[in-house]
C-alpha positions as CSV (number, residue, x, y, z in Angstrom):
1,X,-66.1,204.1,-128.9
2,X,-68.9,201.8,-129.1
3,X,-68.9,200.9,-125.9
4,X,-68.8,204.3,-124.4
5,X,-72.2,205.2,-126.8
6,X,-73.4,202.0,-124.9
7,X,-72.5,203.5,-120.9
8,X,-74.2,206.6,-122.3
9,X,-77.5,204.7,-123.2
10,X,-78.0,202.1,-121.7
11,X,-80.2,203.3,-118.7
12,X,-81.5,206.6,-120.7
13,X,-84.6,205.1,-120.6
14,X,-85.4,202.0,-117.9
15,X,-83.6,204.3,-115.2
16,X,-86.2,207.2,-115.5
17,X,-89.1,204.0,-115.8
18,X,-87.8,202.5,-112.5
19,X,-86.9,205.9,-110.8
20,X,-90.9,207.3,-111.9
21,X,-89.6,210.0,-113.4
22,X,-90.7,208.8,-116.9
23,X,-94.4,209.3,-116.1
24,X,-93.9,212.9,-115.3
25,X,-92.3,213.5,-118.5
26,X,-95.4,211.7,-120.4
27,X,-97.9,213.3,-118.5
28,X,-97.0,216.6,-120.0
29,X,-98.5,217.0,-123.1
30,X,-95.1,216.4,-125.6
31,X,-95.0,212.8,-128.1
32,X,-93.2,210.6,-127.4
33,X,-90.8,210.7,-130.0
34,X,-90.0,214.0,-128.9
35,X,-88.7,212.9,-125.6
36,X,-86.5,209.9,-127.4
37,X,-85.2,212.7,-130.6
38,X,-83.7,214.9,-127.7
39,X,-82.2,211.8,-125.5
40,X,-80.6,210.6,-129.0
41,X,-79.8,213.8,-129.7
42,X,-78.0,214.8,-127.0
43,X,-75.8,211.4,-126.5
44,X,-75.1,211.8,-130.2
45,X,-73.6,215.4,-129.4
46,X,-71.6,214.1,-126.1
47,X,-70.5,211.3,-128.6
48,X,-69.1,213.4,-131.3
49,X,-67.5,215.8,-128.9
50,X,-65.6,213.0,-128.0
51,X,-64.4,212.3,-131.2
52,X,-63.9,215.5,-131.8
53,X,-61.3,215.9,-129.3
54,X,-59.6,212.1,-130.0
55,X,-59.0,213.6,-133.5
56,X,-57.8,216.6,-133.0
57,X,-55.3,215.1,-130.0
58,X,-54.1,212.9,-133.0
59,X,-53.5,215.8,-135.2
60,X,-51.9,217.6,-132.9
61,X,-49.5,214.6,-131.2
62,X,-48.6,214.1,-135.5
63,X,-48.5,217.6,-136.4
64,X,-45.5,218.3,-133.4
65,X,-43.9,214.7,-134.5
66,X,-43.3,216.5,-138.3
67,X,-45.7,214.8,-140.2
68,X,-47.5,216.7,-142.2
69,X,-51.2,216.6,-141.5
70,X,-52.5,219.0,-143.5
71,X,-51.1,217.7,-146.7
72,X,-52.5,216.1,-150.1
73,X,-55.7,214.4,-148.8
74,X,-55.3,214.3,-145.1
75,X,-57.8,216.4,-144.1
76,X,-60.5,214.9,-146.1
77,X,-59.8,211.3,-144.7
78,X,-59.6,212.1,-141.2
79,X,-63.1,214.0,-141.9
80,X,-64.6,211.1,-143.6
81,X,-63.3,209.2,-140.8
82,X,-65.2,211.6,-137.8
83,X,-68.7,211.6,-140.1
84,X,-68.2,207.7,-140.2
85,X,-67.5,207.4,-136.5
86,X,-70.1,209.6,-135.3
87,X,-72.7,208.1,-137.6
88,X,-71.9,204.5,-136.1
89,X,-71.9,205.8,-132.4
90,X,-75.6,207.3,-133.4
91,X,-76.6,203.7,-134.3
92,X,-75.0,202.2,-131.3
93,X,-76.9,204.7,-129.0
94,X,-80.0,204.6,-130.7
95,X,-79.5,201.1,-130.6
96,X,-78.7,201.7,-126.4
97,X,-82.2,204.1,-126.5
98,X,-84.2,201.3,-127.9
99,X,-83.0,198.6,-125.6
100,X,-83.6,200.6,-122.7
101,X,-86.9,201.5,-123.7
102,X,-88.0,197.6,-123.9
103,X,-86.9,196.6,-120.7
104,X,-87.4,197.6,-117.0
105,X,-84.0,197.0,-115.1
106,X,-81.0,198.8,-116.7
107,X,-78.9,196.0,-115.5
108,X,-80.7,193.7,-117.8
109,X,-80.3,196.5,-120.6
110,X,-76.7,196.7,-120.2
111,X,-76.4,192.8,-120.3
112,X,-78.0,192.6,-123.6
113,X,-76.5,195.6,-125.4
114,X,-72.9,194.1,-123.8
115,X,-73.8,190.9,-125.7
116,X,-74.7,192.7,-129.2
117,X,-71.5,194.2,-128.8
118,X,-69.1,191.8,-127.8
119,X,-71.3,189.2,-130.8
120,X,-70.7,192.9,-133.6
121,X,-67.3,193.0,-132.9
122,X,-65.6,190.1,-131.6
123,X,-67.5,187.1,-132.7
124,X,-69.4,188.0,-135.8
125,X,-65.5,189.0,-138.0
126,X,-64.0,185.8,-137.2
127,X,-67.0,184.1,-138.0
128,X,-67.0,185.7,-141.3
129,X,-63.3,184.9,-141.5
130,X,-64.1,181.3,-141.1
131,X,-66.6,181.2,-143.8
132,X,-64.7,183.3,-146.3
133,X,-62.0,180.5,-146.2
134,X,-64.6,177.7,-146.3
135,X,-66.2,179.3,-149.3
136,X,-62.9,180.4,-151.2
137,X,-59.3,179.5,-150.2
138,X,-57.4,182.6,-148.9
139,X,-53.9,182.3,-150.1
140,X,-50.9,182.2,-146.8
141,X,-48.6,185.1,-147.1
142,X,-45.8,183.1,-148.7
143,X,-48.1,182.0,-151.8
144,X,-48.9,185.4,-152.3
145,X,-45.3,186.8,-152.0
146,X,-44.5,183.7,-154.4
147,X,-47.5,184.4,-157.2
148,X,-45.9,188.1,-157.1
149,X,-41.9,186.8,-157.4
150,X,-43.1,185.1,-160.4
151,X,-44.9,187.5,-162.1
152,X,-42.5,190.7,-161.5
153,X,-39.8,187.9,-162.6
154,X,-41.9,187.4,-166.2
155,X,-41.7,191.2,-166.3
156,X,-38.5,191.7,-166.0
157,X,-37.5,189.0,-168.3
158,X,-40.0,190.4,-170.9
159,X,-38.2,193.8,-170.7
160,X,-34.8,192.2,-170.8
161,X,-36.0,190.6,-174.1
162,X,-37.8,193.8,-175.7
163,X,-35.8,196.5,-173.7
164,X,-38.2,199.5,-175.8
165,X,-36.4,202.9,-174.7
166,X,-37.7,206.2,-175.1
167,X,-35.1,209.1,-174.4
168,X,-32.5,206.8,-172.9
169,X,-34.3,205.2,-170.3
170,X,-36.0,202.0,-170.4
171,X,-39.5,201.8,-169.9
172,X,-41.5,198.7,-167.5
173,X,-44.8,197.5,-168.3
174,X,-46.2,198.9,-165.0
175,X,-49.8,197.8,-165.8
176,X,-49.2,194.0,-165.6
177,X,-47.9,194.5,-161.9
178,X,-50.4,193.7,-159.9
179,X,-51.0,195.7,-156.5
180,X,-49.9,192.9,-154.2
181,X,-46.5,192.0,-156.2
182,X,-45.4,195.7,-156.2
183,X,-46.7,195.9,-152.4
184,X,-44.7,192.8,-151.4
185,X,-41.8,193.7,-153.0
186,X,-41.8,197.5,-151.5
187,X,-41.9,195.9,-148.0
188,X,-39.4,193.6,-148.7
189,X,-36.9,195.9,-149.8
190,X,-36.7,194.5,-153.1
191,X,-35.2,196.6,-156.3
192,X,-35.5,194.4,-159.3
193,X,-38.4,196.3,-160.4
194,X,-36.6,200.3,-160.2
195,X,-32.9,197.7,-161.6
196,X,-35.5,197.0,-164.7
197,X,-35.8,200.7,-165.3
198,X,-32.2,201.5,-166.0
């Protein structure tokens, strides 16, 4: 996605400075900004067509697989999802516009917006991967799945002790689970938490 916003830009500018034809636009009496608003707007439109048409290929490729699309929340995700996208390809292309604008070549404009893109999205996460764990310790998968045995075991064994039962059915103490020891357990195929219940 980001990259194509970047094809789209990168010349939008330093082609028409090194072709001439930017002159001729300036000469006629329209600001500047002008000129840039309707290149930015115009990418921006190609760019959300194109999400336009990745989502609804995605909906439509899910929608004949039986899964139902347009259920509970759907809908609203996937639209939070296209205004998201489409905002960040207008910041990469006006990002593209202002590049090109500084420089003459648009082979030196590419070269620079390649760099701030392969720095945004390859080197600057695992850079702040690397510093998360140097500041704070990140716990390995088996710690976690560990922490989460223990606790759904102190659970259980507190339920085993108090057993409180309303209508014949005994009731777990949902709210000391936390969300990674239920997760872990639901991927794991686990049932000592549902084996509580009866």
């Amino acid at each position: 996605g980001g990259f194509i916003a970047i094809l789209l830009s990168y010349d939008s500018i330093a082609a028409e400075r090194r072709q001439g034809t930017i002159s001729l636009i300036f000469s006629n009496p329209l600001a500047r900004w002008r000129v840039i608003a309707a290149k930015l707007s115009a990418l921006v439109t190609i760019n959300a067509a194109l999400v336009a048409a990745g989502v609804l290929l995605s909906m439509l490729i899910l929608a004949f697989s039986d899964v139902p699309v347009l259920a509970g929340d759907v809908p609203a995700t996937v639209f939070i999802f296209f205004v998201l996208a489409v905002l960040y390809l207008g910041f990469v292309t006006a990002l593209g516009i202002f590049i090109s604008s500084l420089t003459r070549a648009p082979s030196l404009a590419l070269t620079v917006l390649f760099f701030i893109w392969v720095a945004s999205s390859l080197i600057l996460p695992s850079a702040a991967r690397v510093t998360a764990s140097a500041l704070e310790r990140i716990p390995t998968a088996d710690e976690r799945r560990r922490e989460s045995d223990q606790v759904v075991g102190e659970i259980m064994d507190e339920n085993n002790r108090t057993r409180p039962e309303v209508n014949g059915s005994t009731i777990v103490n949902y709210s000391r689970i936390p969300f990674t020891a239920v997760e872990t357990h639901v991927a794991n195929g686990y049932v000592k938490v549902y084996e509580a219940i009866r």
